[in-house]
C-alpha positions in Angstrom: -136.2 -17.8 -67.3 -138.4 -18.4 -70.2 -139.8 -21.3 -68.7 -140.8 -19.4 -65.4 -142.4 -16.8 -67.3 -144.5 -19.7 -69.6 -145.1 -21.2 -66.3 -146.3 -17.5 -65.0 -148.7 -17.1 -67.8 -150.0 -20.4 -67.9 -151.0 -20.0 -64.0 -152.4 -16.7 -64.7 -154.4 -18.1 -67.6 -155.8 -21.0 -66.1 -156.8 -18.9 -62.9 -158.7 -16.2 -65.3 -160.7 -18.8 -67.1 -161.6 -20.5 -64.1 -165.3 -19.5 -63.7 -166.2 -20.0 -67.2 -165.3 -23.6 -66.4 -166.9 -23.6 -63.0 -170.6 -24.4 -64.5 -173.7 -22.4 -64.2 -174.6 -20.3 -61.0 -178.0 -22.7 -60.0 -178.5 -19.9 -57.3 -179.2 -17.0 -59.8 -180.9 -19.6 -62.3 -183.1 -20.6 -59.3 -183.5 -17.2 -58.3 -185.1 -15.7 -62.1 -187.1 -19.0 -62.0 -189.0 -18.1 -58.5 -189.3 -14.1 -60.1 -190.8 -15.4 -63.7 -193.6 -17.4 -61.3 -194.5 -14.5 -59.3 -194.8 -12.7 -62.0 -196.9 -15.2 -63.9 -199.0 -15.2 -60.7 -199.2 -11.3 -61.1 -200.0 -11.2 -64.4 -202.5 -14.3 -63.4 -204.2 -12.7 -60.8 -204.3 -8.8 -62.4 -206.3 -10.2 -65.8 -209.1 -11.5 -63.0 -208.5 -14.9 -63.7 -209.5 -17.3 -60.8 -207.2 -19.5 -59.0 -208.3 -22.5 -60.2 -207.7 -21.3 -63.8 -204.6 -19.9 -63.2 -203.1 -23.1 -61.6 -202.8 -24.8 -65.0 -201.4 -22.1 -66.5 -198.3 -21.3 -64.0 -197.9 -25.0 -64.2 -197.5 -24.5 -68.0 -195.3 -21.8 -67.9 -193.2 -23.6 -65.4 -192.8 -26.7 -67.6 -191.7 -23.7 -70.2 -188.9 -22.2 -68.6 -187.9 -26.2 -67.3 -186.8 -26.8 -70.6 
């Protein structure tokens, strides 16, 4: 009986810790990527800046959140 119940609880444990093995979610990493470019395009284009200035800079800031 003890063995079942070990078993039991190992089962239960392994199934509960499951997503913190599973890896990052790329889709919601993806997702806050895409939002922190719009908004460095927002913030790009509401200081006046022009587009060929503010090419080099989202390209910075992408190389930023990269790593």
């Amino acid at each position: 009986m003890k063995t079942a119940i070990l078993c039991l609880c190992t089962l239960l444990t392994v199934c509960a810790s499951f997503t913190a093995n599973a890896g990052p979610d790329w889709q919601i990493i993806e997702k806050a990527r895409a939002q922190a470019r719009q908004h460095a395009t927002q913030v790009c284009d509401a200081s006046g800046a022009s587009t060929t200035s503010a090419a080099p800079l989202q390209k910075e800031r992408t190389v930023q959140l990269v790593h």
